[in-house]
N, C-alpha and C positions, 0 to 999 in steps of 0.2 A: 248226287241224285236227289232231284226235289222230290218230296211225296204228291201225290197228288190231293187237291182240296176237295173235303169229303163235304156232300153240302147234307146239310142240317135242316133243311125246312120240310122231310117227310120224317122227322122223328119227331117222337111225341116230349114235350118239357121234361120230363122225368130222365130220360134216353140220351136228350142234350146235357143236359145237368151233369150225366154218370159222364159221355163224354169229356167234357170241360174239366171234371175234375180230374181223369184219371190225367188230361194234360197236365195240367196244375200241377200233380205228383209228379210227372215226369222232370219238370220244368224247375222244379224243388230238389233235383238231386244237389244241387249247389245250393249256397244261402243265397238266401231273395231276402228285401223287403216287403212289407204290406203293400206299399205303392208299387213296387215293381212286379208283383203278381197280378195286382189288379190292373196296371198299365198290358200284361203278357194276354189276360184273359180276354179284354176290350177288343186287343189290338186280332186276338183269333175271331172276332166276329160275336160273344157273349156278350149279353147285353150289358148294364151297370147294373143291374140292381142282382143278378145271378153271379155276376163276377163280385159283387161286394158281399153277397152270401158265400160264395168259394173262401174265399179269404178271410172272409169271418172266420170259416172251418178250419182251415189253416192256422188261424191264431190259436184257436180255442185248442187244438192240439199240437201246441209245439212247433209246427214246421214254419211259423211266421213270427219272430220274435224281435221285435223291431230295436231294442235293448240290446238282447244279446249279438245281434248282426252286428249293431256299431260297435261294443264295446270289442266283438274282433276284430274288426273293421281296422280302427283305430290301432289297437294290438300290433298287427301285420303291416300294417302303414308305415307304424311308426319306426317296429323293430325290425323287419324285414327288405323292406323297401326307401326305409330310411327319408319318409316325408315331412314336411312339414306340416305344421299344425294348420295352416289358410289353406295348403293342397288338400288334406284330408278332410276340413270344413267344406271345403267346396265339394268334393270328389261326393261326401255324402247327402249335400244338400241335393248334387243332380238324381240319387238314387230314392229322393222323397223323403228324406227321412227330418223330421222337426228341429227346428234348432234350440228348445230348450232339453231336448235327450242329447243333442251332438254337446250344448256345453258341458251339459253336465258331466256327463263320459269323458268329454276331454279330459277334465279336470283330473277325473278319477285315474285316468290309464293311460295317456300320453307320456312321455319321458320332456325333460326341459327340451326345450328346441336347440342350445348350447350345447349338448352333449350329440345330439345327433349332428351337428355341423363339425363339432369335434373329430366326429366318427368319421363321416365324408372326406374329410381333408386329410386326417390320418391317411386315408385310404386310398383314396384319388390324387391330390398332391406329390408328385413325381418328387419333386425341390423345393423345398419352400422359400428358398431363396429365392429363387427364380420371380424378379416383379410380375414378368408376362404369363408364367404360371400360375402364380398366385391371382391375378388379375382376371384368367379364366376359369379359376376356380371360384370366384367372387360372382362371374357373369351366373354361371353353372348354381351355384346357388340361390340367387336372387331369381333367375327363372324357375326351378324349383319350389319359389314361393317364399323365402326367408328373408326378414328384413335386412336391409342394405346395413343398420345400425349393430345388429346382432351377429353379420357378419363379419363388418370390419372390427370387432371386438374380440372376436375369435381368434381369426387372421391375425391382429396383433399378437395374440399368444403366442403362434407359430413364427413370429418375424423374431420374438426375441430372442 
């Protein structure tokens, strides 16, 4: 059930504003970025220069914290989901966020990418004998984003 689109051009700036925001809270019950709030606001019809005061507001109280987003981001990525370190660079570049906070965070909070391919195969890896198993365990993580190098060095761990 779509809502219906409320139009905004008989309210006064003050009336859109409270509007906008209370979406913005809405839209904030999950972690957002700065850029993905301000992309949410735009795309409801708020201009840019009130959607970049929204989001100001938002930083300035906590609910937009572009730092702490990645560093869970990453968190969850890595230990949850079990990605790689180019999947999660990428994954947070498309959600706007700078890439001298993504390096740095990496650095900080990512696990080696060898421990996590570790993990994968422990886990996924039916046989490791198996060449054709092993061989789609290799595809599976090189699309997953992990060097072809860092794989097959794992991989030997488990061959011997």
């Amino acid at each position: 059930m779509r809502k219906k689109k409320i139009d905004l051009s008989q309210k006064t700036p003050e009336e859109q504003k409270e509007y906008y925001k209370n979406r913005m809270l809405h839209y904030l019950s999950r972690r957002r970025t700065s850029w993905e709030i301000q992309e949410y606001l735009e795309k409801l019809g708020c201009s840019k220069e009130m959607a970049e005061e929204l989001t100001s507001f938002a930083e300035n109280y906590g609910f937009a914290d572009d730092e702490e987003y990645v560093r869970c981001y990453i968190r969850d990525a890595s230990s949850l989901k079990h990605r790689s370190r180019r999947r999660i660079r990428y994954d947070l570049l498309q959600k706007g966020v700078g890439r001298e906070i993504i390096d740095q965070l990496m650095e900080e909070e990512a696990p080696p990418e060898e421990e996590t391919i570790r993990w994968l195969v422990t886990h996924r890896l039916s046989d490791p004998s198996d060449p054709e198993a092993c061989k789609r365990m290799g595809a599976y993580l090189q699309t997953h984003g992990f060097s072809y190098e860092l794989i097959q060095h794992v991989m030997k761990e488990f061959n011997e």
